[in-house]
C-alpha positions in Angstrom: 65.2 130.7 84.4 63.5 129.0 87.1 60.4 126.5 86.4 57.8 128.6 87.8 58.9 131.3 85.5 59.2 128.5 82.8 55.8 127.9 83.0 54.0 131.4 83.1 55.8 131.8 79.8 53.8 128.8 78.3 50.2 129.2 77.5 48.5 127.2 79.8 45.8 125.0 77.9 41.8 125.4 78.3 41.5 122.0 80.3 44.3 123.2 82.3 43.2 126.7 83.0 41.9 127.8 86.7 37.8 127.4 86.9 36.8 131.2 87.3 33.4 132.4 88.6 29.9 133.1 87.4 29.9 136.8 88.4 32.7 139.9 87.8 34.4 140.9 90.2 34.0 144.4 91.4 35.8 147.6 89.5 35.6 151.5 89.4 32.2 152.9 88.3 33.3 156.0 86.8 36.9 157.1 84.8 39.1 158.7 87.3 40.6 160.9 84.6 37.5 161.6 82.7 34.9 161.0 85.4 32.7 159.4 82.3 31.0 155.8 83.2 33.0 152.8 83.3 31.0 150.6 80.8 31.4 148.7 78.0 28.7 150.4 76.3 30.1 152.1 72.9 28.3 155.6 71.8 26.8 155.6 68.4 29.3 156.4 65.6 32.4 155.3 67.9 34.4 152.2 67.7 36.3 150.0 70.1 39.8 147.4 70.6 41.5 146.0 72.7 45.4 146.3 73.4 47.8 143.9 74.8 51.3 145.2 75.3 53.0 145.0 78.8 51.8 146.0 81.9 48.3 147.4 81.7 49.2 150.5 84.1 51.3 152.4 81.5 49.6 151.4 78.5 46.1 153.0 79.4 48.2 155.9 80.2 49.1 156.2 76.5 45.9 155.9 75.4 43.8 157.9 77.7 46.0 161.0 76.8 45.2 160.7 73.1 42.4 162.9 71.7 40.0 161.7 70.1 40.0 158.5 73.1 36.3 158.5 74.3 37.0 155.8 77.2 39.9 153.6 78.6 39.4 150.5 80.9 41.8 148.1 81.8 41.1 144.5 82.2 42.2 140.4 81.1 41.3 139.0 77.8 42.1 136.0 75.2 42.5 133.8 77.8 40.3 131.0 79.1 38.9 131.8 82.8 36.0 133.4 83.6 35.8 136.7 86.0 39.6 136.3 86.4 41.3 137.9 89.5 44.9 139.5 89.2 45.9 137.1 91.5 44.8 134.7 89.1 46.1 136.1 85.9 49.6 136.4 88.0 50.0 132.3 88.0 49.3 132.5 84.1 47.0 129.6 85.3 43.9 131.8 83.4 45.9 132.5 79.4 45.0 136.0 79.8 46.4 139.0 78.4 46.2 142.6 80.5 44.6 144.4 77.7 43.4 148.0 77.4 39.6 148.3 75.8 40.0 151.7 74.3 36.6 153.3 72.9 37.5 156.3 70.0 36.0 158.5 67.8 37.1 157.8 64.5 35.7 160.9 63.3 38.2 162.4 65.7 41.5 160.0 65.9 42.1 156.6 63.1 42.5 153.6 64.1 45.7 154.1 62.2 46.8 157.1 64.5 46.3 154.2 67.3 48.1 151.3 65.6 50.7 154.0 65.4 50.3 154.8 69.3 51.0 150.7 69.9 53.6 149.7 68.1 55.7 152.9 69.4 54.7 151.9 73.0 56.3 148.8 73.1 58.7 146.6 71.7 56.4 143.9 69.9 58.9 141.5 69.5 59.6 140.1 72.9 57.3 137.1 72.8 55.7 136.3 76.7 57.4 139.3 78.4 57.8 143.1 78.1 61.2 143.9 79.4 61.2 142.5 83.1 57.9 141.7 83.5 57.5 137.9 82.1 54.5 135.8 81.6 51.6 135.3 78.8 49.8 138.5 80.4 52.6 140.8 79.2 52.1 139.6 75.5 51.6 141.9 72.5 48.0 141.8 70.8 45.8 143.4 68.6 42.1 142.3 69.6 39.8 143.9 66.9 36.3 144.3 66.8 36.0 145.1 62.7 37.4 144.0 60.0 38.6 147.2 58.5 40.6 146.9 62.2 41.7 143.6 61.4 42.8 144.3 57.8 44.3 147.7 59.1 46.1 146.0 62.0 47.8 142.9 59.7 48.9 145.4 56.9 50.4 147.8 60.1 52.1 144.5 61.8 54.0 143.7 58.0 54.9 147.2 57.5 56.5 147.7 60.9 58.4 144.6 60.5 59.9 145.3 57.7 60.9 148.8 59.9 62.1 146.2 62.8 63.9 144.2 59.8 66.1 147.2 58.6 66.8 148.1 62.3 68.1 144.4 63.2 64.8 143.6 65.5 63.3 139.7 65.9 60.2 139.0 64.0 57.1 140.7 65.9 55.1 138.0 68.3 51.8 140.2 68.2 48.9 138.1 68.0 46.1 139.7 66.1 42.7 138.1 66.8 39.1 139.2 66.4 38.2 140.8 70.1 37.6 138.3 73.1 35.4 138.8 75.7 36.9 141.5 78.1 37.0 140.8 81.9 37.3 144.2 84.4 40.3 144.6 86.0 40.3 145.5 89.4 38.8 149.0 90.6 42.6 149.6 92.2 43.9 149.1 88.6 42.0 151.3 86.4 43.8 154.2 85.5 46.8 153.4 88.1 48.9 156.0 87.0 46.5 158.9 87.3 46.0 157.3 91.1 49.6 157.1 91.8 51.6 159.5 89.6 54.9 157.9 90.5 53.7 154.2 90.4 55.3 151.3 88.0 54.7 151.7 84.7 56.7 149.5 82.8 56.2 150.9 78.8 59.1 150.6 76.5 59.7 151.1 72.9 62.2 149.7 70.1 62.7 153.2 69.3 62.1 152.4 65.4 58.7 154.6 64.4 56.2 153.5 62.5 56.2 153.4 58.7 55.1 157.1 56.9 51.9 155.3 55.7 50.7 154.1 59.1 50.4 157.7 60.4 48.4 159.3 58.3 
């Protein structure tokens, strides 16, 4: 593996991370799927978390398509610059993950059905990667905003190990964390697939499902 590659593998540290900027940096205003409001406001009675697990383009896919999914925005988080650019994220310079923020009704869809939904999208076990693409911004994370999510995410992450155990998988690399501040993406980047129906998407499971518990 060459150095550069090396190196986007290895969290960079907070002294070391590129400066940022004071101001976002421009996005979509509106859902191209849904037409609803790209914002981070969160409707009364509805929850949000954030995902981390690969490329950014076919996870929101996953999650958009889910009822019960109010909102989907795509966009860097856990890492240590500001008002991050792709460009930036790219050098794994910034510590950032490509996260998808995903607003639900939980009167609608659990949290469970959507732990479900991640750790069937992916392979969770791959460390700073997903398949080909490698660096810290393809990691796998939980980011959770409650801590019935947190609770529910940790007892989900032992489970499904013990799944991934059975089947002859590594030990799982997710990092679980309470939520970070979430950065907009891009406006070319939010909801990429729907833009581009043929474009990259990058999504690939262990092919182990979830425990019976996790699904209910």
């Amino acid at each position: 593996m060459m150095l550069f590659q090396r190196k986007k593998m290895q969290m960079v540290s907070a002294q070391n991370a590129l400066a940022g900027r004071a101001d976002p940096i421009a996005t979509a205003a509106t859902h191209f799927v849904s037409g609803r409001d790209l914002t981070m406001d969160v409707p009364t009675g509805m929850e949000v978390v954030q995902f981390g697990m690969g490329c950014f383009w076919g996870v929101e896919r996953i999650f958009w398509q889910l009822e019960g999914v109010w909102l989907t925005m795509v966009g860097y988080a856990a890492g240590h610059t500001p008002n991050a650019t792709y460009d930036e994220v790219c050098t794994g310079k910034t510590g950032h993950n490509e996260v998808v923020r995903v607003v639900y009704d939980p009167a609608v869809i659990s949290f469970q059905e959507l732990l479900v939904a991640f750790w069937e999208g992916h392979d969770p076990t791959q460390g700073m990667r997903q398949g080909n693409d490698l660096g810290t911004q393809y990691r796998s994370g939980i980011y959770c905003s409650t801590e019935a999510q947190m609770v529910a995410a940790l007892q989900s992450k032992s489970a499904y190990q013990e799944r991934l155990d059975a089947a002859g998988f590594p030990a799982v690399t997710t990092e679980i964390l309470e939520a970070p501040t979430f950065y907009f993406a891009e406006d070319y980047h939010q909801q990429y697939l729907a833009k581009n129906p043929a474009g990259y998407c990058g999504i690939g499971g262990t092919g182990v499902s979830c425990p019976a518990g996790l699904d209910a």
